[in-house]
Residue frames relative to the residue before (quaternion, step in Angstrom):
aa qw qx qy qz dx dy dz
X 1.0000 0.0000 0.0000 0.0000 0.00 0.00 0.00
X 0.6458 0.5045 -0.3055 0.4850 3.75 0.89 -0.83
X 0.3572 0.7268 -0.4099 0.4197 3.51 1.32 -0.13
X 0.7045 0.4449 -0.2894 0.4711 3.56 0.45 -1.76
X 0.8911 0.2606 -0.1203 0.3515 3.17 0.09 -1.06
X 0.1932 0.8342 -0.3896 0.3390 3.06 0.75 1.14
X 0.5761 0.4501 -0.3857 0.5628 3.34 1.54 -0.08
X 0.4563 0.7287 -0.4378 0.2629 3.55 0.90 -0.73
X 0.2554 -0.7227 0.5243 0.3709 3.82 -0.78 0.03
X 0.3862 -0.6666 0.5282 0.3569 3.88 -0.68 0.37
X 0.7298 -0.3829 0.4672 0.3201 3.09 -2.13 0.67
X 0.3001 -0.6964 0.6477 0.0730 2.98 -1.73 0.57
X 0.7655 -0.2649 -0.0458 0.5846 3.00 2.09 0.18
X 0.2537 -0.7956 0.5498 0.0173 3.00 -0.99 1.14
X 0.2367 -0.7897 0.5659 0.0001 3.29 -0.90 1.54
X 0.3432 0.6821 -0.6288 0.1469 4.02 -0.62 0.62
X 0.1482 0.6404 -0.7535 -0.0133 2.98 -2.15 0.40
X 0.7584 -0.4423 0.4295 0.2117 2.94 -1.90 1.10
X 0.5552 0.5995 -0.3368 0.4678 3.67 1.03 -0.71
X 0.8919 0.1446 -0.1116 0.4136 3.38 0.33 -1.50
X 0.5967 0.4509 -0.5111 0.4235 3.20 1.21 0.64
X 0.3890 0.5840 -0.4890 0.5181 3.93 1.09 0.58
X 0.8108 0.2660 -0.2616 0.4509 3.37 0.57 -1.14
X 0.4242 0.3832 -0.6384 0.5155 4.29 0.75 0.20
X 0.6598 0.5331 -0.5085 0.1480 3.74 -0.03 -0.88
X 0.7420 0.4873 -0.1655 0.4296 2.78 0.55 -2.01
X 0.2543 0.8038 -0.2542 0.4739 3.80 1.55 0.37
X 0.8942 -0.0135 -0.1324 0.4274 2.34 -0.12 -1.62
X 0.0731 -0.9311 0.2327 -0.2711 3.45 1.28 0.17
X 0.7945 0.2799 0.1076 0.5280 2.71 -0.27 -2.49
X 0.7919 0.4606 -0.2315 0.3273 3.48 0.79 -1.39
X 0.7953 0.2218 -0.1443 0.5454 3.39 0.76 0.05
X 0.4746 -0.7586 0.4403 0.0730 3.14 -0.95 1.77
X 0.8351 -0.0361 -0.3069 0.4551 3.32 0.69 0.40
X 0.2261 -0.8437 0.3256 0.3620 3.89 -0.04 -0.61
X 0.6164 -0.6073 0.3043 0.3984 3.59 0.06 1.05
X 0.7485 -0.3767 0.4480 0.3117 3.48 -1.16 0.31
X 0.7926 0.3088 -0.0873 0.5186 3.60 0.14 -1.46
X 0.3534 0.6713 -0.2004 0.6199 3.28 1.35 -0.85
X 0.8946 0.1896 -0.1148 0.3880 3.50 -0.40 -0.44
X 0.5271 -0.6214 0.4970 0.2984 3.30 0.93 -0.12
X 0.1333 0.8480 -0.4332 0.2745 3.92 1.29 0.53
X 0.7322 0.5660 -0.1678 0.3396 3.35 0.82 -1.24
X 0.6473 0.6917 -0.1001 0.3044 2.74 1.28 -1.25
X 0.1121 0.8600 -0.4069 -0.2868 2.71 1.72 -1.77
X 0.0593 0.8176 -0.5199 0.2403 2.96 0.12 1.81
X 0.6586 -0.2201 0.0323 0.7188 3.45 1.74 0.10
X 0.5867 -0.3627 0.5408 0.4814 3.59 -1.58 -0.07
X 0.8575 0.3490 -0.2553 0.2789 3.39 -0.23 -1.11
X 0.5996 -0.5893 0.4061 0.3582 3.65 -0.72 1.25
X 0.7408 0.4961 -0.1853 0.4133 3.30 -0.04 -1.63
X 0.6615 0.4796 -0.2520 0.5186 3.65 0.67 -0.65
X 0.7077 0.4082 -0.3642 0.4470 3.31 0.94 -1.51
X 0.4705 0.6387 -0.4297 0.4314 4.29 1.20 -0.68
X 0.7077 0.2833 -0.3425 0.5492 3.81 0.13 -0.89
X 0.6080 0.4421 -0.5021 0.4275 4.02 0.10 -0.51
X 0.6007 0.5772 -0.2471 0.4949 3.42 0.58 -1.42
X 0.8457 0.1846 -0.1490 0.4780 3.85 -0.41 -1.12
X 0.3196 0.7164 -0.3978 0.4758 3.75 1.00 0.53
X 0.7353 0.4688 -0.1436 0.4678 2.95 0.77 -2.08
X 0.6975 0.3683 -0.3290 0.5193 3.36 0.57 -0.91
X 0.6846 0.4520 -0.4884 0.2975 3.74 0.07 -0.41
X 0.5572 0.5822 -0.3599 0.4702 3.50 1.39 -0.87
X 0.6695 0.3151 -0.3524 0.5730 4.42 1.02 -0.29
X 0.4780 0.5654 -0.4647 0.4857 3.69 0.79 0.44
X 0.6127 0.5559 -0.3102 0.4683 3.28 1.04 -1.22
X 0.8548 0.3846 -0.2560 0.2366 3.17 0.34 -1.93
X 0.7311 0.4221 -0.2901 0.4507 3.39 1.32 -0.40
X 0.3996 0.6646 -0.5057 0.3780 3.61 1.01 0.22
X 0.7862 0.3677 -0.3011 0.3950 3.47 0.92 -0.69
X 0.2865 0.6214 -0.6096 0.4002 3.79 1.64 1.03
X 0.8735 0.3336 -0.0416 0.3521 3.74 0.68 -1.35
X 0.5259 0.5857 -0.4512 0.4205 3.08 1.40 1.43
X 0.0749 -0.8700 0.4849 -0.0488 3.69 0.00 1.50
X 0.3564 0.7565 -0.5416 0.0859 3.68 0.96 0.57
């Protein structure tokens, strides 16, 4: 996969935390009365419930944010 995107240019820095991705979540949440199928992580079957399956679902991805953030930290 790292193959494709090999033309890309890499960060010069990558900024996350666990803080402000709870608080975009819990966001977006509130703002939107339902959450779409795909959107939710449905596919996956990560639970019946949408809203549950979103945090199981957007978890996952923050936890591979995590693991590669620490390819493109050179301090």
């Amino acid at each position: 996969m790292r193959r494709i995107y090999n033309f890309a240019a890499q960060p010069h820095l990558t900024i996350s935390s666990r803080r402000i991705w709870r608080l975009s979540l819990n966001r977006i949440l509130e703002g939107r009365p339902k959450l779409k199928f795909f959107e939710a992580g449905m596919d996956l079957g990560l639970s019946n419930d949408p809203y549950e399956s979103f945090r199981i679902f957007q978890g996952r991805i923050l936890e591979q944010y995590m693991a590669i953030s620490g390819e493109f930290i050179s301090l």
